[in-house]
C-alpha positions, 0 to 999 in steps of 0.5 A: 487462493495463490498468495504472494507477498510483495514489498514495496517503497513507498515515498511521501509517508510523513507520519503513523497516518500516513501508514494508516490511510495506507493499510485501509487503502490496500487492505480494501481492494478485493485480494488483499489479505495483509498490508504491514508499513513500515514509516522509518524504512518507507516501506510496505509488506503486502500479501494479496491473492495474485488471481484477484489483484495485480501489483499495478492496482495496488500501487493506484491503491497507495496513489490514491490514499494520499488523497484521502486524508484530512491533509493531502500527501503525494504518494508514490510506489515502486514494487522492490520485490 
């Protein structure tokens, strides 16, 4: 497994839930081992398995989250480093 870590802005978290239907997102996708958000900064900790997962489909992962809960968030993402 080659693990690499990435942090990524994250806009449209309004609240814990938000980081929640986050976490469960990304931590679904195949390769994922980690996901760690941080609502005051806006931001997300992620470590994934880099020949299972690319930055681009974890980004469509956090999208798509914002469409899952019970309230509808727009979502969006930008790798930092």
């Amino acid at each position: 497994m080659d693990r690499t870590e990435k942090i990524l802005s994250v806009t449209g978290m309004t609240c814990p839930s938000c980081v929640t239907l986050i976490t469960q997102a990304v931590e679904s996708l195949p390769g994922a081992v980690e996901a760690r958000g941080d609502l005051s900064a806006g931001t997300f900790q992620i470590v994934y398995d880099t020949a299972q997962i690319k930055p681009e489909a974890i980004i469509q992962a956090v999208v798509e989250a914002g469409k899952l809960g019970e309230w509808q968030h727009t979502f969006s993402a930008e790798v930092l480093e």
